[in-house]
C-alpha positions in Angstrom: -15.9 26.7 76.1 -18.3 29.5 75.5 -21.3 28.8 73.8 -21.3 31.6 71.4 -17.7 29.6 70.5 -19.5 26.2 70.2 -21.9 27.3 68.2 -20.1 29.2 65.4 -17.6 25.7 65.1 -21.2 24.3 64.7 -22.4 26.5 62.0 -18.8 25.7 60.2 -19.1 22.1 60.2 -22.3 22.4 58.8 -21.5 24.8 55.9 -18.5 22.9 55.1 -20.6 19.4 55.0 -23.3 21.4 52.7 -20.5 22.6 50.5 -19.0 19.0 49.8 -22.5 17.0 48.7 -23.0 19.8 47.1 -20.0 19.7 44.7 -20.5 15.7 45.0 -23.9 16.2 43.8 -23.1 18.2 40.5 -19.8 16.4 40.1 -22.8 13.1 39.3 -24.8 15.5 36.8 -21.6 16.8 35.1 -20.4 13.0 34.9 -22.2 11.6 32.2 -21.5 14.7 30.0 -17.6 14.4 30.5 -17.6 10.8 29.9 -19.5 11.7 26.4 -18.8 15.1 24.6 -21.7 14.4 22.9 -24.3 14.8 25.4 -22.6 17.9 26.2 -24.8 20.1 24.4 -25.0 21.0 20.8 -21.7 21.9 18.7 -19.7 20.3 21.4 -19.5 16.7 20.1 -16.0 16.5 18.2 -15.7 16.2 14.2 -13.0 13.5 13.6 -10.7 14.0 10.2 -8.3 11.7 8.2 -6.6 13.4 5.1 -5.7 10.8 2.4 -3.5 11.4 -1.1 -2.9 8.6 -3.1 -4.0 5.7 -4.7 -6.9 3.6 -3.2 -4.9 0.3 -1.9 -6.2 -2.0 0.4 -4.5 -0.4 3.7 -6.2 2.6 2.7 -9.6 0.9 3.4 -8.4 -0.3 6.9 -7.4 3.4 7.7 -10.7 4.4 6.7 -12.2 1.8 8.6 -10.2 2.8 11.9 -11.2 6.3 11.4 -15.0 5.9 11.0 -14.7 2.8 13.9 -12.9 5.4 16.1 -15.1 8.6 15.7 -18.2 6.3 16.2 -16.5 4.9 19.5 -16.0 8.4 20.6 -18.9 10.3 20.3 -18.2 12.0 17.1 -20.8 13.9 15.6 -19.1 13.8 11.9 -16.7 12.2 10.3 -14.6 14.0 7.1 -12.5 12.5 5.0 -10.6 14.9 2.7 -9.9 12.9 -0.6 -7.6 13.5 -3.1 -6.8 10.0 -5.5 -6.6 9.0 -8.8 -8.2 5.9 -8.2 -7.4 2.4 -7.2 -8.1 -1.3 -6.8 -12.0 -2.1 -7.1 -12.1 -5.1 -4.7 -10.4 -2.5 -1.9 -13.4 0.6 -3.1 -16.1 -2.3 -2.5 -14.9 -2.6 0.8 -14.7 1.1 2.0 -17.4 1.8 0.2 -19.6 -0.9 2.3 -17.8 0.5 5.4 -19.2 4.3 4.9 -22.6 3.1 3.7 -23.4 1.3 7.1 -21.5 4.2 9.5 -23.3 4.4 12.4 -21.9 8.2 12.2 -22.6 10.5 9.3 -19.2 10.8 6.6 -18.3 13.8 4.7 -16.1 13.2 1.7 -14.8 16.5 0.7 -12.4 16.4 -2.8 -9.8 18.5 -1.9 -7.9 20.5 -1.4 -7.9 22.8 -3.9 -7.4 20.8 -7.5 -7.8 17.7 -5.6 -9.0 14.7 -7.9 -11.6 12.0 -7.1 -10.8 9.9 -10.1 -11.9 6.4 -10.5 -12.5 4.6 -6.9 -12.8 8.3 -5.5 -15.7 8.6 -7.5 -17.6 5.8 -5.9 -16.3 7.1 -2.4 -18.0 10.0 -2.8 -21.1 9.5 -3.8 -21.8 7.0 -1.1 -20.3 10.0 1.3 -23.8 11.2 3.7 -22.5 14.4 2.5 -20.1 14.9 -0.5 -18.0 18.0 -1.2 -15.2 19.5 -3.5 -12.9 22.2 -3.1 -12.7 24.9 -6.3 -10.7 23.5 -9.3 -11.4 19.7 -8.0 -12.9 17.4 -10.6 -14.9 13.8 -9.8 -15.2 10.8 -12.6 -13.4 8.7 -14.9 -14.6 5.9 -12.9 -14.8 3.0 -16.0 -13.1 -0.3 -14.3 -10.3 -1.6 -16.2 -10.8 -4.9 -17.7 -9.6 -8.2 -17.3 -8.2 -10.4 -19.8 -6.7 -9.9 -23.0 -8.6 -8.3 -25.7 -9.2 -10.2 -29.3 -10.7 -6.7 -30.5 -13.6 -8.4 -30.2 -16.0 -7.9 -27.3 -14.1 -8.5 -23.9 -16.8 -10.4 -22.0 -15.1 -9.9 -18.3 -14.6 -6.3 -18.9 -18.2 -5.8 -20.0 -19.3 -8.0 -17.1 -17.6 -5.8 -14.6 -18.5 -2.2 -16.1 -22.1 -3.6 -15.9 -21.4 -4.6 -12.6 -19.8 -0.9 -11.6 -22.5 0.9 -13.2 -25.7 -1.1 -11.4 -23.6 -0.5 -8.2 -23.2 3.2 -8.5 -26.7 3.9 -9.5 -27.5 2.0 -6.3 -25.8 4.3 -4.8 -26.4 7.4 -5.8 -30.2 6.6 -5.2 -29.4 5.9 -2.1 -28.2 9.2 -1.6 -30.6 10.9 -3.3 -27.9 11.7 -5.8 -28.1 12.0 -9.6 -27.7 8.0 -10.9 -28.2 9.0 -14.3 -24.5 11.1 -14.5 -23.3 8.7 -12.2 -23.7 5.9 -14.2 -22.0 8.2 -17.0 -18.4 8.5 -15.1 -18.8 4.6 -15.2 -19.9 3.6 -18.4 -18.4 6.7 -20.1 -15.5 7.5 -18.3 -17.3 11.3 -17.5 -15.4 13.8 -15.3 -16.8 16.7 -14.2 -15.8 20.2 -12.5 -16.7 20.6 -9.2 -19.7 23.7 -10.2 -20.4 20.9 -12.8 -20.8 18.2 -9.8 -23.2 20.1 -7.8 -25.2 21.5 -10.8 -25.9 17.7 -11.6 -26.9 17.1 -8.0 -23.4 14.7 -7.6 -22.6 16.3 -4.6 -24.0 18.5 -2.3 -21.9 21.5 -1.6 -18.6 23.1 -2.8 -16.0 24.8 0.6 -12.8 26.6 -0.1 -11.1 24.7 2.7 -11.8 23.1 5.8 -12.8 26.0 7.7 -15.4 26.7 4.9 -16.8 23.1 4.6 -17.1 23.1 8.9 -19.4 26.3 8.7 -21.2 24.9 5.5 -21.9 21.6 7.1 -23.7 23.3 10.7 -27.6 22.1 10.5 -27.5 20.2 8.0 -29.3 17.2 8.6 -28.2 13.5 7.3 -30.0 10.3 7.5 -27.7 6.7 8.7 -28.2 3.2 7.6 -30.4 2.0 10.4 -32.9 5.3 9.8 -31.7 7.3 12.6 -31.7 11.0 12.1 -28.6 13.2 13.1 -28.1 16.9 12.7 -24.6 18.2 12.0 -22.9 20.3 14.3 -19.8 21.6 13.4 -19.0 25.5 13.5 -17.7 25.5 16.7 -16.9 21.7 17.3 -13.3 20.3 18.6 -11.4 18.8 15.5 -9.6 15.5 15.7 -7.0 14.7 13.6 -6.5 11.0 12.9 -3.6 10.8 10.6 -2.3 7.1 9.8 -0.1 5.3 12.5 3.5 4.3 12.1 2.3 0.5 10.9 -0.1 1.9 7.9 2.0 4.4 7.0 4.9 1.3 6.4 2.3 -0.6 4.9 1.0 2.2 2.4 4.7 3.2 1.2 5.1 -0.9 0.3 1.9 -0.4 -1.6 3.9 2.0 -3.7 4.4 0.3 -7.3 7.6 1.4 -8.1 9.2 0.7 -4.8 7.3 -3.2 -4.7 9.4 -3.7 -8.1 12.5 -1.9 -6.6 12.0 -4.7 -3.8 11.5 -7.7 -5.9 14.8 -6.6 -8.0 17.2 -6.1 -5.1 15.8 -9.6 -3.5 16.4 -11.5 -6.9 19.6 -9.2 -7.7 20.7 -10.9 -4.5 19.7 -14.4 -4.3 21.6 -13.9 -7.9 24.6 -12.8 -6.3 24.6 -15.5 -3.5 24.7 -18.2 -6.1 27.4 -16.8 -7.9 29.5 -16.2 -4.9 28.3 -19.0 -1.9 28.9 -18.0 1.3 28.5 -14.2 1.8 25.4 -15.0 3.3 24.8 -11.0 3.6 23.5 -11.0 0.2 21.1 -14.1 0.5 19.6 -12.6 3.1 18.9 -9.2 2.3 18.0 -10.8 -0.8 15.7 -12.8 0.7 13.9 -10.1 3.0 13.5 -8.2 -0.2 11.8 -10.5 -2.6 9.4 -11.1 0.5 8.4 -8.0 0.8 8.4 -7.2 -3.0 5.8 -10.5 -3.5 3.8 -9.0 -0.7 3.8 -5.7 -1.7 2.7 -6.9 -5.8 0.4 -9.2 -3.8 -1.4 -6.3 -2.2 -1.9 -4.5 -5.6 -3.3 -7.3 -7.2 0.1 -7.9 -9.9 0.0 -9.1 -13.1 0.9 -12.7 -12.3 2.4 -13.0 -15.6 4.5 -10.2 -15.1 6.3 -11.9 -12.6 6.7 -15.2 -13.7 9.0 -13.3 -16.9 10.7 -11.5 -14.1 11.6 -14.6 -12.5 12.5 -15.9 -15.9 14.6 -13.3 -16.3 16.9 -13.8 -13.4 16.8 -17.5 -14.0 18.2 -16.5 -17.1 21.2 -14.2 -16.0 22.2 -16.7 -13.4 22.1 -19.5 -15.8 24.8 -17.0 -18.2 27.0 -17.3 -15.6 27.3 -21.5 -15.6 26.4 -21.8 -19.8 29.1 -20.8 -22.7 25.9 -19.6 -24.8 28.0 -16.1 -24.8 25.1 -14.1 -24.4 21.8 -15.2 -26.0 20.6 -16.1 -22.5 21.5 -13.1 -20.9 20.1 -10.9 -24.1 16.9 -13.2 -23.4 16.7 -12.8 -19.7 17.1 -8.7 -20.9 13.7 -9.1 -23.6 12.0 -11.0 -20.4 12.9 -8.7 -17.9 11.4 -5.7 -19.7 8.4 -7.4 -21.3 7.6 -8.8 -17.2 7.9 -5.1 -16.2 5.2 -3.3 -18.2 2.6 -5.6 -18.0 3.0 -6.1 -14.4 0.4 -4.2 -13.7 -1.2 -4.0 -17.2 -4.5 -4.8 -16.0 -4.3 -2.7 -13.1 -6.3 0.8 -12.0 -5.5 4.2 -13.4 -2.8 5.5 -10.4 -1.1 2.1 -10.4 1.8 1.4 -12.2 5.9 0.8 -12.8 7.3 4.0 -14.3 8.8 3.6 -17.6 12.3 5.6 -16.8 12.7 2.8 -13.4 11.7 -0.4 -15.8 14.7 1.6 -19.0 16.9 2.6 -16.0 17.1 -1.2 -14.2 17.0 -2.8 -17.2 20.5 -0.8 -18.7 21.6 -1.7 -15.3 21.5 -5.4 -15.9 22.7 -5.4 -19.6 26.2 -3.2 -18.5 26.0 -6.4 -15.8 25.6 -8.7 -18.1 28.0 -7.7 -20.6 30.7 -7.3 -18.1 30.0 -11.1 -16.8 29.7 -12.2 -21.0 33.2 -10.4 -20.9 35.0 -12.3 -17.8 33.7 -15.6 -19.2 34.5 -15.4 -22.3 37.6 -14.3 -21.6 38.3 -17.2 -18.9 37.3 -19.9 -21.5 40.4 -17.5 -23.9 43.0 -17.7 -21.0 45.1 -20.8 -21.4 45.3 -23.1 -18.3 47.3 -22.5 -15.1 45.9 -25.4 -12.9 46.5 -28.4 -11.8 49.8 -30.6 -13.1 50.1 -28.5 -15.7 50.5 -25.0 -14.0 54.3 -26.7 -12.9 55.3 -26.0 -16.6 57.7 -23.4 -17.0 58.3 -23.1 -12.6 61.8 -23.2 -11.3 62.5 -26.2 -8.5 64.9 -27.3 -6.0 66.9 -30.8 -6.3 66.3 -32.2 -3.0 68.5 -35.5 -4.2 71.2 -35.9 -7.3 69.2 -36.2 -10.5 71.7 -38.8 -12.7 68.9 -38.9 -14.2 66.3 -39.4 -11.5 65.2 -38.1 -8.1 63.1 -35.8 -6.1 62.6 -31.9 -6.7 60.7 -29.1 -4.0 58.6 -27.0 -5.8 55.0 -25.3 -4.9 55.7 -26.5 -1.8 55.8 -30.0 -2.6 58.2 -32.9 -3.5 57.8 -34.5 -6.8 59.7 -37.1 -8.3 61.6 -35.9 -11.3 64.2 -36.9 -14.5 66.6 -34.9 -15.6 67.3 -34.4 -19.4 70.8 -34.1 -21.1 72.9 -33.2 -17.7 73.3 -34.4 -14.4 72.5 -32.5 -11.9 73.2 -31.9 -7.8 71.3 -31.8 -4.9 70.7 -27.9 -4.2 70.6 -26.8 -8.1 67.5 -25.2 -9.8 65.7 -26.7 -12.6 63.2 -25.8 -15.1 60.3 -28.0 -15.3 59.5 -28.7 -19.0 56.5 -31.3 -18.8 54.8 -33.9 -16.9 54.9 -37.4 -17.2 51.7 -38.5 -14.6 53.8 -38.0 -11.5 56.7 -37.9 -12.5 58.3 -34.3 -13.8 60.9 -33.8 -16.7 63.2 -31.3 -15.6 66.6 -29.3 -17.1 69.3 -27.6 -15.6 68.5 -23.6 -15.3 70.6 -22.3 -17.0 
């Protein structure tokens, strides 16, 4: 071989061997930077988002959860929750509210969209937000806790313990955030609402955005301060947005947190555990039933019931099946009625603002049961009316056979059975029909038919 050839091969090699550490080399620089978007560069780090409408129930605070848990986890450099709720359970706000104020990334609440409502536990939400925002025509407030316990009209000590309790908690917070405590502690004690230009006059929140888009190019360089004192600087104009809507399990989970359709549930489970008893052995409704009332207690569970409520609910039905067995023609049932309703609306008489059975459901189930009722009042009554075709003396009045001569006794077929019988006034042969006019223990009093 030449050695002009050999050396140009040479040269090749070479090159190519150059080319490949080089690429191996910034393939290891690169690495760490595609393994974190974060350490990308600025406005590169993704901005996670979870969108939430409706009342604040206990699997909304594990959503919550997985969304802030997730964007820390991946490097995000915000997280924004877009809030629009009319409030909910205060145990489930403590929770969520803990969860936001020791983030390890900074959280935007923005009230929105537009005419969004942070009402009650939405209140508390966003003021511990790192950075709180409303859209145009959103209000935040209303935010007094509902008491617990009957009222005497005198003063209700655990109601006054617990809106003591709410206020000291938000003014915490909104010092915290370097928030106004003073109008804070007004939606509390006060029940205060104010307009969104109203909000950030008061130094409530910190910015008002049209949308998304307009909240993203508000929030760039502004800089927010997390619970262990570390610094961060939002950058968001230009960062990747991730979605984080709820999965298949929270979404099932949040619809059974729905009040009407937990009280829908508990009806059709005790509606068939009802229905079972009065007709053993279809099994289908007993189980159905059963699945129902399950998931009916669980879902009341969840939204912290009236336990009182419930107990006249069960009444009720113990009530209606109890018609079904007693001749008290219809006081029970037109008790298990006045127990049924009074259980429904103070089911969840102590409960948030948001939470609650609507009145048509409770008039609409409960004129359901009373057509029910009066039909089964109906049946029985006319059952105890009807005069009795059972036993010995159903035979009254039904033609038989003579299976032997009757002069005057023998044996008759009738209902499929032979009886002994007498004959009255004529004799009569084997093969004739006779009319059965009484019984005599077992022995039947027959004529000739005529």
């Amino acid at each position: 071989m030449p050695a002009r050839v050999l050396h140009t091969l040479v040269n090749r090699r070479r090159m190519a061997f150059s080319l490949l550490i080089t690429l191996f080399a910034i393939t290891l620089i690169l690495s760490p930077k595609l393994r974190n978007p974060a350490a990308a560069g600025p406005g590169t780090a993704p901005v996670c988002i979870a969108r939430y409408n409706g009342p604040v129930v206990p699997i909304t605070a594990r959503y919550f959860e997985r969304v802030i848990r997730s964007a820390e986890g991946g490097g995000a450099n915000a997280c924004i929750i877009e809030l629009n709720t009319p409030g909910g359970l205060y145990t489930t706000t403590q929770d969520l509210v803990t969860t936001i104020l020791n983030a390890r990334v900074p959280v935007v609440v923005f009230v929105g969209p537009a005419g969004g409502w942070a009402g009650s536990a939405g209140t508390f939400i966003t003021i511990s937000a790192h950075v709180a925002a409303m859209a145009p025509g959103s209000r935040v407030g209303a935010a007094h806790p509902v008491g617990i316990g009957p009222s005497d009209g005198q003063q209700n000590i655990p109601s006054e313990k617990i809106t003591e309790d709410a206020a000291a908690w938000i003014r915490s917070i909104a010092q915290m955030r370097g928030r106004n405590a003073r109008a804070a502690e007004l939606a509390v004690r006060e029940s205060r609402s104010y307009s969104d230009e109203e909000a950030l006059k008061l130094n409530l929140i910190d910015l008002r955005a049209r949308d998304m888009k307009d909240l993203l190019a508000k929030l760039d360089g502004r800089t927010v301060t997390l619970s262990g004192g570390a610094t961060v600087a939002l950058r968001t104009r230009n960062a990747p947005l991730q979605e984080v809507p709820m999965n298949y399990v929270e979404r099932l989970l949040l619809a059974l947190s729905n009040p009407d359709l937990a009280y829908i549930l508990m009806t059709i489970g005790m509606a068939g555990l009802m229905v079972e008893i009065y007709h053993p052995g279809l099994i289908f409704p007993g189980v159905a039933g059963g699945i129902s009332l399950l998931l009916g207690l669980y879902s009341l569970g969840t939204l912290d019931a009236y336990w009182g409520g419930i107990l006249l609910i069960i009444l009720a039905f113990g009530l209606f099946i109890a018609e079904a067995f007693v001749p008290s023609h219809g006081v029970l049932g037109a008790g298990g009625i006045v127990s049924f309703i009074i259980g429904s609306l103070i089911l969840f008489s102590n409960g948030p603002p948001g939470l609650g059975v609507s009145i048509s459901l409770i008039v609409t189930t409960a004129l359901i049961f009373a057509a029910l009722l009066a039909l089964l009042v109906t049946a029985v009554v006319r059952g105890q009316q009807r005069v009795v075709t059972t036993g010995s003396e159903g035979l009254l009045g039904l033609t038989a056979v003579a299976r032997t001569d009757l002069n005057p006794t023998g044996t008759v077929f009738v209902a499929g059975e032979i009886w002994n019988a007498s004959a009255e006034h004529n004799y009569v042969k084997a093969g004739e029909e006779v009319v059965i006019t009484g019984v005599e223990g077992l022995r039947l009093k027959v004529q000739k038919k005529m």
